[in-house]
VOMITI-147147 format. One record per residue: residue number from 1; residue in one letter; x, y, z of N, C-alpha, C in turn. Coordinates in Angstrom, 1 decimal, decimal comma, padded with zeros to 4 digits. Layout:
REM residues N
NUM_A_X_Y_Z_X_Y_Z_X_Y_Z;
...
END
This chain:
REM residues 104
1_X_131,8_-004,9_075,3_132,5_-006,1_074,7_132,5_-007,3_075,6;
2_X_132,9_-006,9_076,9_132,6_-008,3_077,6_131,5_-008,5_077,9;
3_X_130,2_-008,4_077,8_128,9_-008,3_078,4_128,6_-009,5_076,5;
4_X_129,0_-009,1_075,9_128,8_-009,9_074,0_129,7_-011,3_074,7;
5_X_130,7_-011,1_074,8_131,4_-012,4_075,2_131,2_-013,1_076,0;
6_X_130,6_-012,6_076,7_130,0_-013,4_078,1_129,1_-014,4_077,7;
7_X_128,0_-013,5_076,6_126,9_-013,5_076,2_127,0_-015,2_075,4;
8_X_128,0_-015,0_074,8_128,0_-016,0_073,6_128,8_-016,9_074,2;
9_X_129,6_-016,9_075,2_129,7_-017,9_075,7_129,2_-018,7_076,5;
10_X_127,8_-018,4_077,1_126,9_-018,5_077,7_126,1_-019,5_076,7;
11_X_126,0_-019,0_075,5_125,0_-019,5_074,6_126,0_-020,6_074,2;
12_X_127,1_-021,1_074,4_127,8_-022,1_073,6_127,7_-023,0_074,9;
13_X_127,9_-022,9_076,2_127,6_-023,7_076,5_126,6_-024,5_077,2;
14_X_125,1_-023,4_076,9_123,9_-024,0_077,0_124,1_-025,1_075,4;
15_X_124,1_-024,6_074,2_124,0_-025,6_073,6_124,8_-027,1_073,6;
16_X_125,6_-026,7_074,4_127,0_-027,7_074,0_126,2_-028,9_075,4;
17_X_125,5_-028,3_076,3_125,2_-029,0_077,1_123,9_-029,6_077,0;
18_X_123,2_-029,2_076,2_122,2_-030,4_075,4_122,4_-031,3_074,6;
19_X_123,1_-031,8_074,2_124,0_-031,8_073,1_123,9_-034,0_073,7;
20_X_123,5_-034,2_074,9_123,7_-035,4_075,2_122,5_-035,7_075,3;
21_X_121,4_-034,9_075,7_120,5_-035,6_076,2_119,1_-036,3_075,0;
22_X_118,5_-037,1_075,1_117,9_-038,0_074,3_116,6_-036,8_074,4;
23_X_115,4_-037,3_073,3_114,4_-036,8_072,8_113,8_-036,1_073,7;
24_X_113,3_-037,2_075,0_112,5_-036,8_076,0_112,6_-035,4_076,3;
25_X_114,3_-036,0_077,2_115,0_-034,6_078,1_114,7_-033,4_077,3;
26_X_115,3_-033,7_076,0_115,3_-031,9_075,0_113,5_-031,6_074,7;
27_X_112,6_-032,2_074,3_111,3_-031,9_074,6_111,0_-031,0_075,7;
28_X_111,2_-032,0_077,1_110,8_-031,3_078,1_111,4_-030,1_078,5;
29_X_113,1_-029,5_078,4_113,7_-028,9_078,4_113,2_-027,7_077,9;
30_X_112,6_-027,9_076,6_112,3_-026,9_075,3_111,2_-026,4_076,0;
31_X_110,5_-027,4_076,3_108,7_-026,9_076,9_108,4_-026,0_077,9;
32_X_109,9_-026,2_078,7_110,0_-025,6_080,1_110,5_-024,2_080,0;
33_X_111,5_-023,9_079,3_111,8_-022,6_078,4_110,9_-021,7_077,8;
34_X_110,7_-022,4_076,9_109,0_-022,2_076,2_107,9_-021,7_077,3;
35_X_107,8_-022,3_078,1_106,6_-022,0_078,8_107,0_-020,9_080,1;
36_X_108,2_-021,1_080,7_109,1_-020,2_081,4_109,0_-018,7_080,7;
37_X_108,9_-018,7_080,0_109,2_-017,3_078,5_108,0_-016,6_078,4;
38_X_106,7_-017,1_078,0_105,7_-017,1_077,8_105,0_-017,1_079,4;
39_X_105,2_-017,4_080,3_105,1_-017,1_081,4_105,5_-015,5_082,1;
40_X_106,4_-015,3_082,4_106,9_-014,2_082,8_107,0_-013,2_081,8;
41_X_106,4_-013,2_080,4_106,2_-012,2_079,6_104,4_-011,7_080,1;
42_X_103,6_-012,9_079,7_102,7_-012,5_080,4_102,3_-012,0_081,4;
43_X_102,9_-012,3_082,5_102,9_-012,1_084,1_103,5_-010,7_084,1;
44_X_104,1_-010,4_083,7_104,7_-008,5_083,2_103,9_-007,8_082,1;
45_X_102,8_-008,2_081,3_101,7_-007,5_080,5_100,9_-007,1_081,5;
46_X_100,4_-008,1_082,5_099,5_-008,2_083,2_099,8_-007,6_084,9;
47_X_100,7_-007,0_085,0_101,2_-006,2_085,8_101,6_-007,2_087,1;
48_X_102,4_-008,1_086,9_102,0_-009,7_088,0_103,5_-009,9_088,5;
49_X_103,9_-010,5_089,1_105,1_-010,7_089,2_105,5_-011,6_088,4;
50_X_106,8_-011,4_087,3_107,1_-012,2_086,6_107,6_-013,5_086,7;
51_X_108,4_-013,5_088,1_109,5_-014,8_088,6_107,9_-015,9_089,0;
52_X_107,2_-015,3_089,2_105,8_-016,6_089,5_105,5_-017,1_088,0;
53_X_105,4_-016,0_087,4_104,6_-016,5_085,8_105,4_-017,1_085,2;
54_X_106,8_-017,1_084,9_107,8_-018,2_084,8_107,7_-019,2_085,7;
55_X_107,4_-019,3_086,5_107,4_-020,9_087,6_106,6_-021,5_086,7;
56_X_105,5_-021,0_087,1_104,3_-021,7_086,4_104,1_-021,6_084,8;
57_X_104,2_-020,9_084,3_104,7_-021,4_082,8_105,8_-022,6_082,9;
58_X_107,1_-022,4_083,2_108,2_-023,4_083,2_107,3_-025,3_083,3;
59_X_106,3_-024,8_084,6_105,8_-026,3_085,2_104,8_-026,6_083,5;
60_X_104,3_-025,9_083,1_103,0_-025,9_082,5_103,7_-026,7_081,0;
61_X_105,1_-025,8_080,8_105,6_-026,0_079,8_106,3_-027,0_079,8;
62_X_106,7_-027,3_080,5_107,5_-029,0_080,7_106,9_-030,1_080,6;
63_X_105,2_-030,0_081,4_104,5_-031,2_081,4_104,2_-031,4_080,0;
64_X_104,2_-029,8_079,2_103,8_-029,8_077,8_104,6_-030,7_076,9;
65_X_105,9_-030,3_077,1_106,8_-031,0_076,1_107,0_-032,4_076,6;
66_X_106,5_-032,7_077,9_106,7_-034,4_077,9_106,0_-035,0_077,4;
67_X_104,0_-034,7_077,2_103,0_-035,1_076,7_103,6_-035,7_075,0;
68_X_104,1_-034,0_074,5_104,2_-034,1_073,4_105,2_-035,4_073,1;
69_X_106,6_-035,4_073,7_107,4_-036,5_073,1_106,8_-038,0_073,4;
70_X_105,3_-037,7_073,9_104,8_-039,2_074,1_103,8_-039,8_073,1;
71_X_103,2_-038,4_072,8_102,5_-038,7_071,4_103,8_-038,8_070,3;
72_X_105,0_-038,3_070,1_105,4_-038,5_069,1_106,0_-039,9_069,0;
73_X_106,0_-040,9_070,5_106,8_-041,7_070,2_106,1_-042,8_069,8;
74_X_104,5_-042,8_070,6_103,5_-043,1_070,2_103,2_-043,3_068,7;
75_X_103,4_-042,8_067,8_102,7_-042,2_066,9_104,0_-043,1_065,8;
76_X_105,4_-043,2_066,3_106,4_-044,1_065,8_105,8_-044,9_065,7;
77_X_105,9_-045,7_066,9_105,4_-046,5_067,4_104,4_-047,8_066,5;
78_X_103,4_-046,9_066,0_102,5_-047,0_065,4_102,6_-047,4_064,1;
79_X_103,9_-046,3_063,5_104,2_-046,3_062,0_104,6_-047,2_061,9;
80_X_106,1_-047,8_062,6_107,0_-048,3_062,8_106,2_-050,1_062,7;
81_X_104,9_-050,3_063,3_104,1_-051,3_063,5_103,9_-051,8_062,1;
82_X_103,0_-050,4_061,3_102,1_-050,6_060,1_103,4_-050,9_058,9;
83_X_104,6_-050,4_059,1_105,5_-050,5_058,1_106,0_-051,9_057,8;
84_X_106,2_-052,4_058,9_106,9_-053,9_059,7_105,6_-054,8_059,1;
85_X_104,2_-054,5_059,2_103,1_-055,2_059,0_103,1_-055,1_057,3;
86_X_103,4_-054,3_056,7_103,1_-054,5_055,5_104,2_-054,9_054,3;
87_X_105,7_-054,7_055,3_106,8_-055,2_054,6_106,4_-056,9_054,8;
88_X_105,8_-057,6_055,8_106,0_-058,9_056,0_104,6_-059,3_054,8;
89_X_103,8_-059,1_054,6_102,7_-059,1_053,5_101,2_-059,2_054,6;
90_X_101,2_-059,3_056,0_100,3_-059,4_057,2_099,5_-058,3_057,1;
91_X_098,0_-058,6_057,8_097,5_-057,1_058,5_097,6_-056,8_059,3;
92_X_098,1_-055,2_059,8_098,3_-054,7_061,1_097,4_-055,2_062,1;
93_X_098,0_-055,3_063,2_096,7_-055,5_064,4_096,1_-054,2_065,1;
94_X_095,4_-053,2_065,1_095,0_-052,5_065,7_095,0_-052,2_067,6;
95_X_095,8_-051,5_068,2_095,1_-050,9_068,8_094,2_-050,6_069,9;
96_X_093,4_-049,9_069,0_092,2_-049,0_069,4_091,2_-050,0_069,1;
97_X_091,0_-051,2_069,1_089,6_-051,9_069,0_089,2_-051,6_070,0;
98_X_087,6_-052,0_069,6_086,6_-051,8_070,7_086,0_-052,8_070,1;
99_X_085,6_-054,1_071,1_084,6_-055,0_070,5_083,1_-055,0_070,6;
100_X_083,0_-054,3_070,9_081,6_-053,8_071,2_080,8_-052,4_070,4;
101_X_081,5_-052,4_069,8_080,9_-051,2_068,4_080,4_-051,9_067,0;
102_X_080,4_-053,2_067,0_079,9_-053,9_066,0_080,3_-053,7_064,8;
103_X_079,7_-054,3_063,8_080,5_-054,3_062,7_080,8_-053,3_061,7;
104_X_082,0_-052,8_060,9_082,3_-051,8_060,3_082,3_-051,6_058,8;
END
């Protein structure tokens, strides 16, 4: 019974303590877990020491989830542009030009 209560209050206040931080931090946080997880599960199929295969998952998984919230912010970014460009009646400006690929 106390090993459940411990348990769950453990888990209330891992969530309670995310609970502030912006997009990035919880990405990277998630990635790190994520990859922390996935790390030392493998590193124990593989007969390895786990506490390494979590380091390195953790590192692998963090850089992961930062990449990602940069494409995603990116990718706003983007929308955010095209939406703004077409409520005003304009055409978006691109980008990704390249002036040297000639005409399309």
């Amino acid at each position: 019974m106390k090993k459940t209560l411990f348990a769950l209050a453990g888990s209330v206040f891992l969530i309670t303590g995310c609970s502030n931080m912006d997009t990035t931090q919880q990405r990277t946080l998630s990635g790190g877990a994520i990859g922390a997880t996935a790390g030392a599960v493998g590193a124990a199929i593989f007969h390895s020491n786990p506490i390494w295969g979590a380091v390195g998952g953790a590192a692998v998984g963090a850089a992961s989830g930062y990449v990602y919230d940069m494409y995603e912010k990116d990718k706003q970014a983007e929308y955010n542009k095209g939406y703004q460009a077409g409520k005003s009646g304009s055409k978006p400006s691109t980008s990704n030009t390249n002036s040297s690929s000639g005409s399309k």
